[in-house]
FILOGU-128603 format. One record per residue (C-alpha): residue number from 1; z, y, x; residue in three letters. Coordinates in pm, 1 decimal, padded with zeros to 6 digits, m for minus. Layout:
  seq         Z         Y         X  type
  NUM         Z         Y         X   ALA
...
***
This chain:
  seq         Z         Y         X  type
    1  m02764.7  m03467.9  m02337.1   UNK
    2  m02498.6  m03369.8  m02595.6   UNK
    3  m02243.1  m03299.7  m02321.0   UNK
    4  m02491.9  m03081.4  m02164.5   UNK
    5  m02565.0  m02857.0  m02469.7   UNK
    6  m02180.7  m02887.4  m02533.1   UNK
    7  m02132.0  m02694.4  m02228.9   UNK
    8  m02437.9  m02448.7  m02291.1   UNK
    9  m02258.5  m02324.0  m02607.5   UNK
   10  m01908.4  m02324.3  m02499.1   UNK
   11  m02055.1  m02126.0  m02209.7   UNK
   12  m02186.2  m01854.0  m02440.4   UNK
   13  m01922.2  m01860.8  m02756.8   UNK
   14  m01616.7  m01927.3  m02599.9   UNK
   15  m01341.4  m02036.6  m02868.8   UNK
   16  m01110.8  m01782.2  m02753.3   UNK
   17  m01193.1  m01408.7  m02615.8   UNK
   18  m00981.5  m01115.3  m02493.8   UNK
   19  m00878.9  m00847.0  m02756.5   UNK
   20  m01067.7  m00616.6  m02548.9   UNK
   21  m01396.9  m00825.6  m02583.3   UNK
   22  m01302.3  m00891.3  m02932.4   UNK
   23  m01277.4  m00495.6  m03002.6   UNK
   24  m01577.5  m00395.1  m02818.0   UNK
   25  m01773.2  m00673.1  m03008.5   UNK
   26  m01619.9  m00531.4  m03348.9   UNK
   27  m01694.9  m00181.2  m03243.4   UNK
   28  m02072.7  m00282.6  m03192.4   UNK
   29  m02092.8  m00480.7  m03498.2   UNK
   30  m01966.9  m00194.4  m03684.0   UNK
   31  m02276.5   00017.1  m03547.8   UNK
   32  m02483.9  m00200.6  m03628.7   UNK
   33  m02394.1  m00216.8  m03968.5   UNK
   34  m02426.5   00144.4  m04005.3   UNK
   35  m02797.4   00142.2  m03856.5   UNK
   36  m02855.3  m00134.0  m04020.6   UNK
   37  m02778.6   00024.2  m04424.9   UNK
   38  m02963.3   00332.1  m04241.2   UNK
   39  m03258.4   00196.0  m04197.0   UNK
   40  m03253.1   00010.2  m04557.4   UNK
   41  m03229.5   00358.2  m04707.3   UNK
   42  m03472.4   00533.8  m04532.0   UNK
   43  m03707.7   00228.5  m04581.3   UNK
   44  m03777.4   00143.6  m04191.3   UNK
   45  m03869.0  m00199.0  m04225.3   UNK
   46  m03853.4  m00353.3  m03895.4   UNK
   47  m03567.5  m00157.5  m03802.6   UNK
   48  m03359.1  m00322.8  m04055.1   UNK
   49  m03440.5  m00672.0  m03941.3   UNK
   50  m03392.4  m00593.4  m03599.7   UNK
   51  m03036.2  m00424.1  m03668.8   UNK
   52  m02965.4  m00665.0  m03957.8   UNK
   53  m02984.1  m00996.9  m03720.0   UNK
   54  m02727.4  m00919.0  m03429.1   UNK
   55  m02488.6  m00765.1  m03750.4   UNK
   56  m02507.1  m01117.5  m03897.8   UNK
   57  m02419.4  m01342.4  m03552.8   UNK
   58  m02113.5  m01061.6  m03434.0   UNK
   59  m01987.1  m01096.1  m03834.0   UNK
   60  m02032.9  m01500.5  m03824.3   UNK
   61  m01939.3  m01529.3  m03463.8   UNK
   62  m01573.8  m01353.1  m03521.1   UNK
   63  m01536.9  m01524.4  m03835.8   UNK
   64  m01436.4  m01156.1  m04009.1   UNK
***
């Protein structure tokens, strides 16, 4: 079972990625960061969450 899930995850976060894919995810991240502090300002609750949450697993998954 381990092995299995193993594979699951180094299917979807590989250890290494291009520096295109690494830009483009950076690029996003950065967007959604902006939207993100938007939405906090102009008080749009679920907004914020839902731009808040991908933010957070970009920034942890590239390890900024």
């Amino acid at each position: 079972m381990d092995r299995f899930i193993n594979h699951i995850f180094s299917k979807l976060f590989p250890l290494t990625i291009s520096v295109k894919t690494e830009k483009i995810l950076k690029n996003f991240a950065l967007m959604l960061g902006i939207l993100s502090a938007l939405a906090i300002i102009f008080n749009w609750y679920p907004l914020a969450m839902f731009f808040s949450f991908p933010f957070c697993l970009i920034w942890i998954y590239m390890a900024w």
